[in-house]
PDB file of N, H, CA, C and O in Angstrom:
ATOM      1  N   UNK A   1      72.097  89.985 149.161  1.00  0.00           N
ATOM      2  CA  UNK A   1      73.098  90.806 148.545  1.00  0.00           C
ATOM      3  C   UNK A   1      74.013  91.369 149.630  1.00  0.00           C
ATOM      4  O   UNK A   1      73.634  91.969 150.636  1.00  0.00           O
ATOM      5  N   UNK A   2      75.539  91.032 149.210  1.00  0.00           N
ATOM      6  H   UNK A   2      75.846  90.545 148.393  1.00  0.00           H
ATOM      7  CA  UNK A   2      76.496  91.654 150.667  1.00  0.00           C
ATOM      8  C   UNK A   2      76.463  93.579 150.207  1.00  0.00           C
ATOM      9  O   UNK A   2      76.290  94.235 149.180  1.00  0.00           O
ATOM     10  N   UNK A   3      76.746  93.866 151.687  1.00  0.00           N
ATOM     11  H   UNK A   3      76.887  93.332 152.522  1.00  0.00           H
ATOM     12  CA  UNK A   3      76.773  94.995 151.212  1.00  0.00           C
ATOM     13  C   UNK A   3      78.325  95.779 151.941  1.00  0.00           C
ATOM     14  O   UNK A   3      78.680  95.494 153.084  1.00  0.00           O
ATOM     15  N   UNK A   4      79.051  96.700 151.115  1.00  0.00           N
ATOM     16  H   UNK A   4      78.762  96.931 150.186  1.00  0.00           H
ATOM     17  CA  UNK A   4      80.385  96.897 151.474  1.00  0.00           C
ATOM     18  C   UNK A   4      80.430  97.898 152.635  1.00  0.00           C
ATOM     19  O   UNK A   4      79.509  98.711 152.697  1.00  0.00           O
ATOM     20  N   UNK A   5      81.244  97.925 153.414  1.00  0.00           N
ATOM     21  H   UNK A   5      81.993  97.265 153.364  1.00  0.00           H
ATOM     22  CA  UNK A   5      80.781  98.744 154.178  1.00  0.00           C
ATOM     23  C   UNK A   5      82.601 100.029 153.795  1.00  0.00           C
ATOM     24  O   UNK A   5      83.756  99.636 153.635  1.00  0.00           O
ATOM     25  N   UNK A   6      81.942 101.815 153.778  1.00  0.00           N
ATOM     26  H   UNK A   6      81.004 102.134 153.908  1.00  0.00           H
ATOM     27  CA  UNK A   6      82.414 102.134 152.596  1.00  0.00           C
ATOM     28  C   UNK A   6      82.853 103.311 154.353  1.00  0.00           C
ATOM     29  O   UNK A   6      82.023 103.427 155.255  1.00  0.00           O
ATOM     30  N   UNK A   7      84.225 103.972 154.399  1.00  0.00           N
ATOM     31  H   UNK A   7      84.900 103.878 153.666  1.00  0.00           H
ATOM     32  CA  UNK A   7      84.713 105.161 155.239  1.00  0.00           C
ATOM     33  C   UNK A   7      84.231 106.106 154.636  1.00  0.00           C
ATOM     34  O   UNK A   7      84.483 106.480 153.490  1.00  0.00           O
ATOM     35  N   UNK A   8      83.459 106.563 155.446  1.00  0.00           N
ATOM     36  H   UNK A   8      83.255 106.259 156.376  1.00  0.00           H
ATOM     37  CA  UNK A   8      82.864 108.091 155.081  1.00  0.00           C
ATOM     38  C   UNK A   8      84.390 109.505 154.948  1.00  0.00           C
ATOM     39  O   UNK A   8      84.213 110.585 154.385  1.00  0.00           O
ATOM     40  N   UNK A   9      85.449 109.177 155.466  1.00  0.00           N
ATOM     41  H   UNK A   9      85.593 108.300 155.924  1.00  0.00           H
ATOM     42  CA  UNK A   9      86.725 110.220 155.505  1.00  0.00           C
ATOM     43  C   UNK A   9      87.879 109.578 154.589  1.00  0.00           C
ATOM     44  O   UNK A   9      89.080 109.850 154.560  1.00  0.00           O
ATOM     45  N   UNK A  10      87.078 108.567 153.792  1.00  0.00           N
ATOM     46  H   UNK A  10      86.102 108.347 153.816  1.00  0.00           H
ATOM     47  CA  UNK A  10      87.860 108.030 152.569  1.00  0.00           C
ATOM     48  C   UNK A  10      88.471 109.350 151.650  1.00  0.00           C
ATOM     49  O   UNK A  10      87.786 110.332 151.365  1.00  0.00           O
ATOM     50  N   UNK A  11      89.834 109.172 151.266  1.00  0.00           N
ATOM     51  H   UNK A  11      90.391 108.374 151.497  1.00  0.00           H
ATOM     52  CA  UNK A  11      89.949 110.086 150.394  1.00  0.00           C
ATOM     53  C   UNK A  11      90.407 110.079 149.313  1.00  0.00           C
ATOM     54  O   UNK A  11      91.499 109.540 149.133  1.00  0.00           O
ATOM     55  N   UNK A  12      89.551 110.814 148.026  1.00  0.00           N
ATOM     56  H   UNK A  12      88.664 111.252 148.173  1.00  0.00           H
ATOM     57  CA  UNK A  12      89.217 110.175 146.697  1.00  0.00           C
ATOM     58  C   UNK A  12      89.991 111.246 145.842  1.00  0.00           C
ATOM     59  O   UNK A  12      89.702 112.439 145.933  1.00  0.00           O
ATOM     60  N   UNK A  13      90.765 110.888 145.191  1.00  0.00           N
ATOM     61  H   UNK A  13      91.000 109.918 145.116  1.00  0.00           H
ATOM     62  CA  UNK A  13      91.378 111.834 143.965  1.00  0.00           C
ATOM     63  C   UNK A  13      90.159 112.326 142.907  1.00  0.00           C
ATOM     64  O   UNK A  13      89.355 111.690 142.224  1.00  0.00           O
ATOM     65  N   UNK A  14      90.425 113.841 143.112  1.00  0.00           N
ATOM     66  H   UNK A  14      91.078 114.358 143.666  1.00  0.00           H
ATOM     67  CA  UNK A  14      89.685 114.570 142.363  1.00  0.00           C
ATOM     68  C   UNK A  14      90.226 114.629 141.036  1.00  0.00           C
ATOM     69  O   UNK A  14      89.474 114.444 140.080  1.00  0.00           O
ATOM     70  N   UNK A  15      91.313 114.841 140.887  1.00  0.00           N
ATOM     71  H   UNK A  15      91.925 114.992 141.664  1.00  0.00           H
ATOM     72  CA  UNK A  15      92.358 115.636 140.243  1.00  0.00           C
ATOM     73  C   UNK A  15      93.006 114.881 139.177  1.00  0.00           C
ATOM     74  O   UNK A  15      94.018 115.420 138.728  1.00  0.00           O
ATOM     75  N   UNK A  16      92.581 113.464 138.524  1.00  0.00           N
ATOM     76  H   UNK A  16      91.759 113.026 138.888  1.00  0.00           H
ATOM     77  CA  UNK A  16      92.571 112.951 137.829  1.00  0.00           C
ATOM     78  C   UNK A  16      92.214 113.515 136.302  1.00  0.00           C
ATOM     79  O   UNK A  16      93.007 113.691 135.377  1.00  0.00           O
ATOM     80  N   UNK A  17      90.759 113.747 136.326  1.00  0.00           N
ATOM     81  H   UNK A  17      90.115 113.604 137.078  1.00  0.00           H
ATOM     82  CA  UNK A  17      89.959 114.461 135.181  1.00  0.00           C
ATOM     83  C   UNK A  17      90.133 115.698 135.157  1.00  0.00           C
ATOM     84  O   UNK A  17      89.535 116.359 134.307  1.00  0.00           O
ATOM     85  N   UNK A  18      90.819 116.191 135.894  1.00  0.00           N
ATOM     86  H   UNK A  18      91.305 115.654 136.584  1.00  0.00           H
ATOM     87  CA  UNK A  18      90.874 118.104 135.860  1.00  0.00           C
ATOM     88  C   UNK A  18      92.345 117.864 135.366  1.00  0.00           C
ATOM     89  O   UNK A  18      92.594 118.787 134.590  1.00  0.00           O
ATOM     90  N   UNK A  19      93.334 117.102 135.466  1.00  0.00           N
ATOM     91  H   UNK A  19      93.132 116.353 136.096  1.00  0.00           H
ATOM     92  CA  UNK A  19      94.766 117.696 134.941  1.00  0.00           C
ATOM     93  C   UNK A  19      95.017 117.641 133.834  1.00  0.00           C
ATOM     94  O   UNK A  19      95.988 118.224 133.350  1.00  0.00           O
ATOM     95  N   UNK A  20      93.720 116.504 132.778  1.00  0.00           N
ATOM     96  H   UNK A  20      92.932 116.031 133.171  1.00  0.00           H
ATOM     97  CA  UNK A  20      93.926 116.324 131.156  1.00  0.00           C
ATOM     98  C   UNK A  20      93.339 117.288 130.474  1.00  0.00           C
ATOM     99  O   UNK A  20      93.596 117.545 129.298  1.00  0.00           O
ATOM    100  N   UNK A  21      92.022 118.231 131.597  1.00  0.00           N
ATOM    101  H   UNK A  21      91.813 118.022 132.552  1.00  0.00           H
ATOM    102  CA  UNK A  21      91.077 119.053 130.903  1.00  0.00           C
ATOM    103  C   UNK A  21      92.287 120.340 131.115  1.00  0.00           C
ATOM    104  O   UNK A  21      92.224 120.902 130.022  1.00  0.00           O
ATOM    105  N   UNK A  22      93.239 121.017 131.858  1.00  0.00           N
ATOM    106  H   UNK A  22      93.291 120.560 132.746  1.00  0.00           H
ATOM    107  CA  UNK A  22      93.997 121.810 131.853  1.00  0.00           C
ATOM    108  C   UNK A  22      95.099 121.666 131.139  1.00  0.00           C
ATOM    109  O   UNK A  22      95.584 122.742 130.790  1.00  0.00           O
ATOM    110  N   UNK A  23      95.623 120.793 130.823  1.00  0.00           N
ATOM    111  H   UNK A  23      95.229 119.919 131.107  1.00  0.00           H
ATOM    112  CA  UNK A  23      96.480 120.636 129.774  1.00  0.00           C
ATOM    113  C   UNK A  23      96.321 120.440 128.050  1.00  0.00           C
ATOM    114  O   UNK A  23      97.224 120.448 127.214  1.00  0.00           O
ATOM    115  N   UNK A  24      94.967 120.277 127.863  1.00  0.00           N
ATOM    116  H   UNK A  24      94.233 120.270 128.542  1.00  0.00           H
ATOM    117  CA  UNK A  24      93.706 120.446 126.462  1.00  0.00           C
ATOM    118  C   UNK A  24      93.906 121.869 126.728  1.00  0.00           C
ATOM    119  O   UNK A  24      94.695 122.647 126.192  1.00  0.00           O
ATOM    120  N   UNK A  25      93.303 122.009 127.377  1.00  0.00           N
ATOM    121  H   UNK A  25      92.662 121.378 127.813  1.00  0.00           H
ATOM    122  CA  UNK A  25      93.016 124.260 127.317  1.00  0.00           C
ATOM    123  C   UNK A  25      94.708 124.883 127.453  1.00  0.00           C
ATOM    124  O   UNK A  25      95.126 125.759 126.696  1.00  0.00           O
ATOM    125  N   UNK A  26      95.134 124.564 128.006  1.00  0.00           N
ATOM    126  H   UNK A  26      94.795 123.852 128.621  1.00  0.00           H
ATOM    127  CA  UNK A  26      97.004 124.741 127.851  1.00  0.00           C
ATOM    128  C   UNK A  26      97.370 125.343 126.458  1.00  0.00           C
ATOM    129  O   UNK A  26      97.706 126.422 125.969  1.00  0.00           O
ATOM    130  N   UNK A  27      97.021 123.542 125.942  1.00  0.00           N
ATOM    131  H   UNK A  27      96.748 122.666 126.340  1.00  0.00           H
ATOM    132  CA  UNK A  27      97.103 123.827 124.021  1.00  0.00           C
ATOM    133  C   UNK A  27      96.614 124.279 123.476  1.00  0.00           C
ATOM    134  O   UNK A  27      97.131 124.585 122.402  1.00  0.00           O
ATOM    135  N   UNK A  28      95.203 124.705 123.755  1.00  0.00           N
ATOM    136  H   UNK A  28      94.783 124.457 124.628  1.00  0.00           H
ATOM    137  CA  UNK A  28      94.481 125.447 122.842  1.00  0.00           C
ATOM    138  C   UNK A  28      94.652 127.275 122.949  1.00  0.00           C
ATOM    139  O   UNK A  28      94.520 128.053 122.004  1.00  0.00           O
ATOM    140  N   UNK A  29      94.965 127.618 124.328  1.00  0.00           N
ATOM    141  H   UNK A  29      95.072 126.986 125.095  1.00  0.00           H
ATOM    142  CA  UNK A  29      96.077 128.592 124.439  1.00  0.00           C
ATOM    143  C   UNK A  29      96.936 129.060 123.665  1.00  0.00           C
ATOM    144  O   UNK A  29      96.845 130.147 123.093  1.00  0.00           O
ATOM    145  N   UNK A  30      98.116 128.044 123.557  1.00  0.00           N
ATOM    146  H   UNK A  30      98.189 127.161 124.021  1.00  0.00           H
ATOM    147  CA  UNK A  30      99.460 128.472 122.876  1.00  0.00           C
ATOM    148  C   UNK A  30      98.961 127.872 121.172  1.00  0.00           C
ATOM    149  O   UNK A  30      99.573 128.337 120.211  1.00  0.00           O
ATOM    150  N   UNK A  31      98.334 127.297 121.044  1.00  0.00           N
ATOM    151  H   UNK A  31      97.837 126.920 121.825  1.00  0.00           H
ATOM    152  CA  UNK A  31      98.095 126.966 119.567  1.00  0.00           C
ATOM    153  C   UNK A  31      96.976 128.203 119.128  1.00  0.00           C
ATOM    154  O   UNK A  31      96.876 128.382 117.914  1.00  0.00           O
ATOM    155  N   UNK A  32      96.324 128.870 119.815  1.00  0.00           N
ATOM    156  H   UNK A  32      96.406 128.725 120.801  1.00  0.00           H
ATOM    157  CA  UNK A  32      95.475 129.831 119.447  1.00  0.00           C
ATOM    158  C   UNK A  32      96.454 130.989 118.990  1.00  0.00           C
ATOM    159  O   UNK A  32      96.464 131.444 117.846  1.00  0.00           O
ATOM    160  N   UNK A  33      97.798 131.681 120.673  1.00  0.00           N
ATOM    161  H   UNK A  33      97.790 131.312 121.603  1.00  0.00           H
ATOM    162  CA  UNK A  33      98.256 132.662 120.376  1.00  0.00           C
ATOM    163  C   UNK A  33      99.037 132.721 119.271  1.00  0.00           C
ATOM    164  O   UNK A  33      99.196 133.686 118.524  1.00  0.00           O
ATOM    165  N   UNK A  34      99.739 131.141 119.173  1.00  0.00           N
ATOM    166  H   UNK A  34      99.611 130.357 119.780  1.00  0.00           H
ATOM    167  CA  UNK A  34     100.350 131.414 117.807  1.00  0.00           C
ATOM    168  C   UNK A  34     100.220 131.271 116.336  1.00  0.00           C
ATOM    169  O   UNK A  34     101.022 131.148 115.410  1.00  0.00           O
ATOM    170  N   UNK A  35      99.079 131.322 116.431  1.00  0.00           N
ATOM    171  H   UNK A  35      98.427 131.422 117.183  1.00  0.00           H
ATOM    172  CA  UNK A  35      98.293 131.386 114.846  1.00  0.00           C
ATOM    173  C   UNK A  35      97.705 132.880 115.072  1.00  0.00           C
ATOM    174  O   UNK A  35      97.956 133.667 114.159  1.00  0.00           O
ATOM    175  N   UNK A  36      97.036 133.320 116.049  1.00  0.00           N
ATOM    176  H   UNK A  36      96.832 132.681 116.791  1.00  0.00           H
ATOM    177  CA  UNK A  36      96.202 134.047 115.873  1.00  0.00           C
ATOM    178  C   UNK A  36      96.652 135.518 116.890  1.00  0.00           C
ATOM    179  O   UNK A  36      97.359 135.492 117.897  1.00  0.00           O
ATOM    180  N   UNK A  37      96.126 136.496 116.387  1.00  0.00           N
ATOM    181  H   UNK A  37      95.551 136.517 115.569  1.00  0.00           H
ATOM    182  CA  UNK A  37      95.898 137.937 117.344  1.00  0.00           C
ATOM    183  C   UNK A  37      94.623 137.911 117.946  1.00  0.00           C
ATOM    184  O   UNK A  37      93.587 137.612 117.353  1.00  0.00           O
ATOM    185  N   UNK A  38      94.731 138.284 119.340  1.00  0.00           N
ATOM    186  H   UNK A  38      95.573 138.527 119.821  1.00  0.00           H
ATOM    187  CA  UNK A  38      93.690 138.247 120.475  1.00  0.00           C
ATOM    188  C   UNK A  38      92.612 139.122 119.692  1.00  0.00           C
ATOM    189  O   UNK A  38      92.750 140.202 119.117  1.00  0.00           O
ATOM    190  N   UNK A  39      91.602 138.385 119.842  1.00  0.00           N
ATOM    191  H   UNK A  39      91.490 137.508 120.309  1.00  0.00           H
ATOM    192  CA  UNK A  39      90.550 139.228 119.582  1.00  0.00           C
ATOM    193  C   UNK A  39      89.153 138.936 120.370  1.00  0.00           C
ATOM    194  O   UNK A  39      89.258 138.714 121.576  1.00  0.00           O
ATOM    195  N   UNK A  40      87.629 138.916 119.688  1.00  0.00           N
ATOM    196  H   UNK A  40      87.543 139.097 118.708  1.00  0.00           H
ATOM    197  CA  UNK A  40      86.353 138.524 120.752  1.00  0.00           C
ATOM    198  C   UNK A  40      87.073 136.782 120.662  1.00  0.00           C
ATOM    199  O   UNK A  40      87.379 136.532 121.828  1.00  0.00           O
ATOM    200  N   UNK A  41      87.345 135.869 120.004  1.00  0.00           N
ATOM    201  H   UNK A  41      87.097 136.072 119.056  1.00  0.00           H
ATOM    202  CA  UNK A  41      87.514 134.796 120.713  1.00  0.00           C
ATOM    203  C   UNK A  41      88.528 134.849 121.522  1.00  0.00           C
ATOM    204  O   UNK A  41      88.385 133.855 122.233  1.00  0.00           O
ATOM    205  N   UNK A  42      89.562 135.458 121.884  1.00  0.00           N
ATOM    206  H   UNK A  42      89.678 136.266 121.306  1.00  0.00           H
ATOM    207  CA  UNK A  42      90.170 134.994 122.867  1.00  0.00           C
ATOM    208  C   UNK A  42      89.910 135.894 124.041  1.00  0.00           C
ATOM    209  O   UNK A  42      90.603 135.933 125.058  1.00  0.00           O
ATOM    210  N   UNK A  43      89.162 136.397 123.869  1.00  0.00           N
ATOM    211  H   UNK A  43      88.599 136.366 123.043  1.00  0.00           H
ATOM    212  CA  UNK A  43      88.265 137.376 125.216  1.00  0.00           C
ATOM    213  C   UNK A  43      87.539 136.157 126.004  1.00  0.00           C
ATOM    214  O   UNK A  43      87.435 135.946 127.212  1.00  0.00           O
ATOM    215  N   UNK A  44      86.899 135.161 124.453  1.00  0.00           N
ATOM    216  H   UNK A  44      86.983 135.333 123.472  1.00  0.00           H
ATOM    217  CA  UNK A  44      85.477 134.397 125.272  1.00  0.00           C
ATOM    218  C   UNK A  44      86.335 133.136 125.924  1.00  0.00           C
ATOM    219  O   UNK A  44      86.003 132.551 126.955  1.00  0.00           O
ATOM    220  N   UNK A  45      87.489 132.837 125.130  1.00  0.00           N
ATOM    221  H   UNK A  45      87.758 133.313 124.293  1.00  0.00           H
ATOM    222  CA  UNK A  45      88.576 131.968 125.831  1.00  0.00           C
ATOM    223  C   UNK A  45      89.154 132.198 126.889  1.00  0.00           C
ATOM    224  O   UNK A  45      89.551 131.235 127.546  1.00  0.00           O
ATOM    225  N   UNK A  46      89.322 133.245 127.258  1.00  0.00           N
ATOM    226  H   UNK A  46      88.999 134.026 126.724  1.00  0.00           H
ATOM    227  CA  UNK A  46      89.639 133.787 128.999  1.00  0.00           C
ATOM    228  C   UNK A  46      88.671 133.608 129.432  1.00  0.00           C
ATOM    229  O   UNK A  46      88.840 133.005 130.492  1.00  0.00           O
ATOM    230  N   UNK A  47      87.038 133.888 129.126  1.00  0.00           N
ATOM    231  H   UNK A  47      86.900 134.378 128.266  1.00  0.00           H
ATOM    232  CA  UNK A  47      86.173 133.944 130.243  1.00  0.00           C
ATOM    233  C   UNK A  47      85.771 132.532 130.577  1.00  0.00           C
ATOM    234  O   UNK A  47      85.119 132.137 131.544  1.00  0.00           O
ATOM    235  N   UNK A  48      86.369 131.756 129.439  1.00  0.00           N
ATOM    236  H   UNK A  48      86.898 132.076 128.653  1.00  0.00           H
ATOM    237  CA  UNK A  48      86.415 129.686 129.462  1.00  0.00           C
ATOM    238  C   UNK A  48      87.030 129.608 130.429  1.00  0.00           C
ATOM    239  O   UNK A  48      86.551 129.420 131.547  1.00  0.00           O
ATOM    240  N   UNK A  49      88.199 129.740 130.161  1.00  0.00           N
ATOM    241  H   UNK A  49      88.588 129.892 129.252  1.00  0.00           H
ATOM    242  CA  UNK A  49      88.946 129.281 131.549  1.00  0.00           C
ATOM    243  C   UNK A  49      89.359 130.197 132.547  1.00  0.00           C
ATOM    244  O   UNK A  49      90.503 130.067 132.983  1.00  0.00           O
ATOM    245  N   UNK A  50      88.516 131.254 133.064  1.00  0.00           N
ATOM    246  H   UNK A  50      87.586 131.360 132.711  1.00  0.00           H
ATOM    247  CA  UNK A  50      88.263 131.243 134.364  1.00  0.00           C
ATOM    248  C   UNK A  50      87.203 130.824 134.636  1.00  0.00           C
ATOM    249  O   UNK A  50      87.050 130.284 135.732  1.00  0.00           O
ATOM    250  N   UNK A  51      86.321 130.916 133.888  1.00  0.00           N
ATOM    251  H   UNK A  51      86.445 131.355 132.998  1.00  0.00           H
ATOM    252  CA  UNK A  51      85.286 129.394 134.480  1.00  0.00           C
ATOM    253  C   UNK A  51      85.364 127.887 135.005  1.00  0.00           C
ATOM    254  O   UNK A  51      84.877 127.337 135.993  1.00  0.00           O
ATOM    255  N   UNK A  52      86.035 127.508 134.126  1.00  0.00           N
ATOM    256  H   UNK A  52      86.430 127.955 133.323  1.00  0.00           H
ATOM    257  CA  UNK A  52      86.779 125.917 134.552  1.00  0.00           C
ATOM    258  C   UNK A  52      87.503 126.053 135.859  1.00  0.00           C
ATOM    259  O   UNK A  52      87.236 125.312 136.805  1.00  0.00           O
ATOM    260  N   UNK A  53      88.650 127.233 135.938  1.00  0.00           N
ATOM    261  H   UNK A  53      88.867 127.835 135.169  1.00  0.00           H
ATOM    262  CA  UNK A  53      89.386 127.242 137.248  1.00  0.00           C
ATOM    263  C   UNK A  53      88.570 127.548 138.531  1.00  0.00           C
ATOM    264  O   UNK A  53      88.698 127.136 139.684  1.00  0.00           O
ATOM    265  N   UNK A  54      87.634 128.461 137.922  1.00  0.00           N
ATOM    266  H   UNK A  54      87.530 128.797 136.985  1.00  0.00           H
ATOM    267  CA  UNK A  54      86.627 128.227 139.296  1.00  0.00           C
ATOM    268  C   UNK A  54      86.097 126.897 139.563  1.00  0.00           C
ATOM    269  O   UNK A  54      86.107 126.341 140.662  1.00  0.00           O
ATOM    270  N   UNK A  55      85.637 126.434 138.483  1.00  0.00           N
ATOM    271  H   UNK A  55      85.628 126.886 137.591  1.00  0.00           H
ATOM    272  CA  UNK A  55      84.492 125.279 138.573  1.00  0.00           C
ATOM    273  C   UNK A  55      85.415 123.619 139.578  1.00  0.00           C
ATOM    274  O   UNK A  55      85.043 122.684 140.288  1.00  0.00           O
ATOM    275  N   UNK A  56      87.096 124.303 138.832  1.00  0.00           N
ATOM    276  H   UNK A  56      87.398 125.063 138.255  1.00  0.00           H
ATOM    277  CA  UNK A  56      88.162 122.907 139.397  1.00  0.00           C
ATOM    278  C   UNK A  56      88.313 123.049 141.368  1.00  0.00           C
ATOM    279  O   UNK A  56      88.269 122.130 142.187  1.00  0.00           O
ATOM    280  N   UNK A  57      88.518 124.764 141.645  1.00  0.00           N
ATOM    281  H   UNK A  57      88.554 125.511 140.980  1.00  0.00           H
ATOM    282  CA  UNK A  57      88.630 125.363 142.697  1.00  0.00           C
ATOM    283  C   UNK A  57      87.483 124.323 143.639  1.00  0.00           C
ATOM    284  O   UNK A  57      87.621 123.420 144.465  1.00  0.00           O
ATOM    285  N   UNK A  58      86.042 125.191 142.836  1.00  0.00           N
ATOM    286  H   UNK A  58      85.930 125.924 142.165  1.00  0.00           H
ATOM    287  CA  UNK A  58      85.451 124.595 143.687  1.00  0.00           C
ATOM    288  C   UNK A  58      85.117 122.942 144.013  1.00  0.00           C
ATOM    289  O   UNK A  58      84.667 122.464 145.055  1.00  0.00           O
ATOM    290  N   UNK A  59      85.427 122.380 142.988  1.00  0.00           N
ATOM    291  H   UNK A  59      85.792 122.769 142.142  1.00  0.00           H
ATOM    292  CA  UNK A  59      85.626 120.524 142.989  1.00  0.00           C
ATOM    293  C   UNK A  59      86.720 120.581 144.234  1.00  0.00           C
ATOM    294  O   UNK A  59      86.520 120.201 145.388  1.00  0.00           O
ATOM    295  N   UNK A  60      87.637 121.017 143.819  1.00  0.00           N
ATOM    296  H   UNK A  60      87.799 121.325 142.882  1.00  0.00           H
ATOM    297  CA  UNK A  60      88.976 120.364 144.746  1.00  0.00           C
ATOM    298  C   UNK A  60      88.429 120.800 146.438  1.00  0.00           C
ATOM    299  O   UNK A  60      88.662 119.983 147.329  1.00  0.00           O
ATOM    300  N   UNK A  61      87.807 121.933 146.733  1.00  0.00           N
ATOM    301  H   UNK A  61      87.618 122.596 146.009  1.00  0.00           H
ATOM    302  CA  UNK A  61      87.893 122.030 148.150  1.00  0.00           C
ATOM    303  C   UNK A  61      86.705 122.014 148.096  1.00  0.00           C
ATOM    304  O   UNK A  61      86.474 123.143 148.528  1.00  0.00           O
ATOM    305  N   UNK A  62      85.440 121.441 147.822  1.00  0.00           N
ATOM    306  H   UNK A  62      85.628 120.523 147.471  1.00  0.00           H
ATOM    307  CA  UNK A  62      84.092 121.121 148.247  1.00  0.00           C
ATOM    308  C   UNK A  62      83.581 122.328 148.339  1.00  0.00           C
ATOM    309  O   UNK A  62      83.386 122.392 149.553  1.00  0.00           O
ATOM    310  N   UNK A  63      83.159 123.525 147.814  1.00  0.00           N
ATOM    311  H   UNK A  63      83.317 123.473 146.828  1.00  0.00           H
ATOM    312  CA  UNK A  63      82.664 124.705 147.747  1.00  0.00           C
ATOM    313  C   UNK A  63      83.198 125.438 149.264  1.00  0.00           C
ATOM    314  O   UNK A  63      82.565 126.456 149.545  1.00  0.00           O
ATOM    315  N   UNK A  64      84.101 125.103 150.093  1.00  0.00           N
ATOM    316  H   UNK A  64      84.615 124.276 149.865  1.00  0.00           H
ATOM    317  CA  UNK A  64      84.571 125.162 151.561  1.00  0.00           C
ATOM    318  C   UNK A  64      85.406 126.450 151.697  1.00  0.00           C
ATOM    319  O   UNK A  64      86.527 125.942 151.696  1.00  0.00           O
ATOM    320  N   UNK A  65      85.648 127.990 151.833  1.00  0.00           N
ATOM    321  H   UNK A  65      84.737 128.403 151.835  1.00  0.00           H
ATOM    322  CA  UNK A  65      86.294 128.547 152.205  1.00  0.00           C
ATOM    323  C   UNK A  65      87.193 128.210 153.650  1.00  0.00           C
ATOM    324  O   UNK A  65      86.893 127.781 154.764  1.00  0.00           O
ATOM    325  N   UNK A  66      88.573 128.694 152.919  1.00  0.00           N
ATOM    326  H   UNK A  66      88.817 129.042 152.014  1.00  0.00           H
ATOM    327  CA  UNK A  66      89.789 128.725 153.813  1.00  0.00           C
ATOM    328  C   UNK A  66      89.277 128.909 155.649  1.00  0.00           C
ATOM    329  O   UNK A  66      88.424 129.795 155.711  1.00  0.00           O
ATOM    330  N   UNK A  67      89.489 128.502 156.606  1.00  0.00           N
ATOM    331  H   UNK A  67      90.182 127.783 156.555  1.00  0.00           H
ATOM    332  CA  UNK A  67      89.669 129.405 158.045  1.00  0.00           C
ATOM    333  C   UNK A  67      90.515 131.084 157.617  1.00  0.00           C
ATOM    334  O   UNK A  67      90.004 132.192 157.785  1.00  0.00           O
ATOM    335  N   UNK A  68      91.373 130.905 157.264  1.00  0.00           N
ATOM    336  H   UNK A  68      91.788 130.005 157.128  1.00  0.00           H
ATOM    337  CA  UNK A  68      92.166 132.191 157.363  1.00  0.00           C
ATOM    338  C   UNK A  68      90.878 132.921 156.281  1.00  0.00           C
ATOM    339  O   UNK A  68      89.959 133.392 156.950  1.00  0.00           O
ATOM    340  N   UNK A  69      90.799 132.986 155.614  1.00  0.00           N
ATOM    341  H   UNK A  69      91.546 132.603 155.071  1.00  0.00           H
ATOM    342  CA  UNK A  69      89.637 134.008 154.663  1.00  0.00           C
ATOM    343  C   UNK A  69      88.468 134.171 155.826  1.00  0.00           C
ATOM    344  O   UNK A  69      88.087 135.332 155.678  1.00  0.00           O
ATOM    345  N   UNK A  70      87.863 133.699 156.694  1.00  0.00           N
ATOM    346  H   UNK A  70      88.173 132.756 156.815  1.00  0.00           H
ATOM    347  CA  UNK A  70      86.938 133.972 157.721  1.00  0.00           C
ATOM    348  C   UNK A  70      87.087 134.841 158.116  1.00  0.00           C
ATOM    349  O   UNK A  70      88.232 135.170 158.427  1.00  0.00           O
ATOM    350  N   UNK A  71      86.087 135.626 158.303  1.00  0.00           N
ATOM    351  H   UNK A  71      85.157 135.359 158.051  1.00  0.00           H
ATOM    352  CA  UNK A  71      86.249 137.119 159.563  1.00  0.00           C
ATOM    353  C   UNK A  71      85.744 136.228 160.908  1.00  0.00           C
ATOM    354  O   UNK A  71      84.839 135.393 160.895  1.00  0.00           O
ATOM    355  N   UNK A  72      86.380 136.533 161.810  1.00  0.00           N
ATOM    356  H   UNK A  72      87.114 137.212 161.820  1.00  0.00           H
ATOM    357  CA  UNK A  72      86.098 136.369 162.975  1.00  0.00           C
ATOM    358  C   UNK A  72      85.342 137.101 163.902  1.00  0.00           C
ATOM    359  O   UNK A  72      85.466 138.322 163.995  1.00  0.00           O
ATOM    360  N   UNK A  73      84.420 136.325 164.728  1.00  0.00           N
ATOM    361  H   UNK A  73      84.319 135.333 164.652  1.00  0.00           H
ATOM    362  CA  UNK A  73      83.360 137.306 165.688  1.00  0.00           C
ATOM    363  C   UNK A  73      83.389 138.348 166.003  1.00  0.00           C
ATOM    364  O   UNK A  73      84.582 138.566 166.211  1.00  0.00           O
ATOM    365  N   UNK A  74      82.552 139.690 166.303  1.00  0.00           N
ATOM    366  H   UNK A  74      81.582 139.513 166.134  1.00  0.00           H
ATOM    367  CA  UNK A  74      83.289 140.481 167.047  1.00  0.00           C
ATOM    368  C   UNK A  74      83.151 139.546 168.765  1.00  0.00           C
ATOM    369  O   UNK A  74      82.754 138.447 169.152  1.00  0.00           O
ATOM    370  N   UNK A  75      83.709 140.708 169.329  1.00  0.00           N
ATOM    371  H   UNK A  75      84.031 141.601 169.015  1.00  0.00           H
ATOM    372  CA  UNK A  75      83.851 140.230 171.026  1.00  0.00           C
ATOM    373  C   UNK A  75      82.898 141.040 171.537  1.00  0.00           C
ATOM    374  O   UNK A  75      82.663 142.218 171.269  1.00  0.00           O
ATOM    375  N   UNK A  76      82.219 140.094 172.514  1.00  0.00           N
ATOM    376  H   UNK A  76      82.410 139.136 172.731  1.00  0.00           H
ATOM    377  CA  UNK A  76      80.815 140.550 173.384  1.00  0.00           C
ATOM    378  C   UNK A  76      81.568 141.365 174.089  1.00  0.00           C
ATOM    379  O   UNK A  76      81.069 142.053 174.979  1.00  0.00           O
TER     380      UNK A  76
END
């Protein structure tokens, strides 16, 4: 059996499956506000999608905080 030999610093689009799932919740947004007055579902619909935006956050940059967000050493 051949076997492929694969770049480990290959770089793979994440962002495929996250831009159809944000544009579904988009609509369900503006089709919610305009039928409906905010109430416990659209409380539990905010706490949806800040879940997802975390969950996309952390897909897109590998659970990896920024350099600039780092505190830096103190000095010996």
């Amino acid at each position: 059996m051949k076997q492929i030999d694969h770049d480990p610093n290959e770089f793979t689009d994440k962002s495929a499956g996250w831009w159809s799932t944000i544009a579904i919740l988009a609509l369900l947004w503006v089709g919610y506000l305009y039928f409906h007055a905010p109430n416990w579902l659209a409380i539990a619909l905010g706490l949806g999608t800040g879940c997802l935006l975390t969950a996309w956050a952390m897909d897109m940059t590998g659970g990896k905080v920024p350099a600039s967000w780092r505190r830096k050493p103190p000095r010996p």
